[in-house]
C-alpha positions in Angstrom: 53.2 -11.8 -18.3 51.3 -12.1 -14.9 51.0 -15.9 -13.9 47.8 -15.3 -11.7 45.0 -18.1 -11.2 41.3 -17.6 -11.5 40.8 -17.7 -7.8 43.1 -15.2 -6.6 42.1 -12.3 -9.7 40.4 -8.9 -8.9 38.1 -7.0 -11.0 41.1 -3.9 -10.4 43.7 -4.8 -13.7 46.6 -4.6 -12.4 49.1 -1.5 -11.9 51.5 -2.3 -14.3 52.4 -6.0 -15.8 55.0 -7.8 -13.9 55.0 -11.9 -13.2 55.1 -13.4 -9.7 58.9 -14.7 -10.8 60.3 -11.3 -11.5 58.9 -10.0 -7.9 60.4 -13.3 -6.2 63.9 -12.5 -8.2 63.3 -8.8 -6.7 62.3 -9.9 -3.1 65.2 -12.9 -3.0 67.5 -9.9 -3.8 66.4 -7.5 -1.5 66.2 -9.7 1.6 69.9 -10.9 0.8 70.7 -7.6 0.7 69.0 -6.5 4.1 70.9 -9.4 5.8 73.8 -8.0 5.1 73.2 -4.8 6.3 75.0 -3.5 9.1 72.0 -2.0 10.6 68.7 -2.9 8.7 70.3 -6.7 9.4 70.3 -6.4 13.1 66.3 -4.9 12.9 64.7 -7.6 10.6 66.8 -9.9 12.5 64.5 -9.2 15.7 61.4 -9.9 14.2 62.0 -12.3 11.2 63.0 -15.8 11.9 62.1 -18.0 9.1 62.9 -15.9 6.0 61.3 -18.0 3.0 57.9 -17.1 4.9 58.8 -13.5 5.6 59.5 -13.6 2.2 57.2 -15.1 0.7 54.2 -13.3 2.7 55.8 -10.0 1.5 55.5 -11.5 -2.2 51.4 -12.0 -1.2 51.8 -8.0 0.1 53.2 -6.9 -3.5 51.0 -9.3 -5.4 47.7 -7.5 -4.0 49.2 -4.0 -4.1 50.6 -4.3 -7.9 48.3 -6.8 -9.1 45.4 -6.7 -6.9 45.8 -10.6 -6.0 43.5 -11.0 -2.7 46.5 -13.3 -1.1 47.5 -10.8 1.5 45.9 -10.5 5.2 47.5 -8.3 7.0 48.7 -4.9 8.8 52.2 -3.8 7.9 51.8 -0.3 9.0 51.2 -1.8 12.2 53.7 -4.2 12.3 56.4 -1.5 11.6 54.4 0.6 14.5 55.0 -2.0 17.3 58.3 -2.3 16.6 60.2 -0.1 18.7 63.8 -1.2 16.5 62.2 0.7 13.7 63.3 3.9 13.4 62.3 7.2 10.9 65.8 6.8 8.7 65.6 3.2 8.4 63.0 3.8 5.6 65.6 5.7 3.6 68.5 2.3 4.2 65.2 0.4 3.0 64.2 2.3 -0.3 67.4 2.3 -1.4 68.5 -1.4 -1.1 64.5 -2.1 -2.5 65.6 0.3 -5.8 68.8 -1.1 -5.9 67.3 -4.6 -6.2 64.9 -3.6 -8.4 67.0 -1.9 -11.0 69.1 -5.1 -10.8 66.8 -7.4 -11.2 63.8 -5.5 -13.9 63.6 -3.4 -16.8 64.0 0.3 -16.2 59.8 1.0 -17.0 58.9 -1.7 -14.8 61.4 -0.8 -11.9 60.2 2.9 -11.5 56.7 1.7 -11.5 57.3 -0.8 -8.1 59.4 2.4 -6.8 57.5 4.5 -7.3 55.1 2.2 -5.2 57.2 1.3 -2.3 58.2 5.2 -2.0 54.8 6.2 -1.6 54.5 3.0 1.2 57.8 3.9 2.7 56.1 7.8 2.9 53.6 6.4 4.7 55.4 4.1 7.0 57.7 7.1 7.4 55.1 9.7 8.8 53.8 6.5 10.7 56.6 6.3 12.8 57.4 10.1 13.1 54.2 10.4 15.1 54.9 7.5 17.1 58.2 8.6 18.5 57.4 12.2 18.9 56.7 13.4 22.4 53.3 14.0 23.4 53.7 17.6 23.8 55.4 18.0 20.6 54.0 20.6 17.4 52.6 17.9 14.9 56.0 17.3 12.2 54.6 18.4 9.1 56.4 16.7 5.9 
């Protein structure tokens, strides 16, 4: 059951039914989990110093993409883009502590619908990234 206020609804229903406290358990997992990481650690590390509002923006990010809450201002591709840390085969470390979390944390429907999600972001921020490190002269990489 979605716990979302009047103000913050869209007309867009939303992708699939999940409430704001089953994405926090999700995201508190998750961030835990990148802390610990020997190398995706050391990259959040460099950009994210007050994790409960790192975290908690990322829960706006997911509320407007699954739920179409209009809580989220902002330009993550971008973000990831002018950070020279972030590297094409971190997005694989990342989608697979993200689907371990969410396996952990929600029903198997619900957790392949978020993945399913976040792959197709991941894609995105993948290709993203590809292009920016790729010399100038370099044949386009096709994926």
């Amino acid at each position: 059951m979605s716990n979302r206020t009047d103000e913050t609804r869209s007309a867009l229903p939303p992708k699939f039914d999940i409430s704001h406290d089953d994405m926090d358990r999700v995201l508190t997992r998750f961030y835990a989990n990148v802390r610990r990481h020997p190398e995706l650690g050391a990259v959040f590390g460099a950009h994210v110093k007050d994790w409960p509002a790192h975290e908690e923006k990322i829960g706006r990010f997911w509320r407007n993409a699954i739920l179409h809450e209009r809580q989220y201002d902002g330009f993550p591709q971008r973000v990831h883009l002018m950070a020279p840390e972030v590297k094409e085969h971190h997005f694989a470390l990342w989608l697979g502590l993200f689907d371990e979390a969410l396996t952990a944390e929600l029903d198997t429907e619900t957790a392949a619908k978020w993945s399913e999600i976040a792959h197709r972001i991941g894609r995105a921020f993948r290709m993203g990234i590809v292009q920016r490190d790729q010399t100038k002269d370099a044949p386009p990489k096709l994926f």
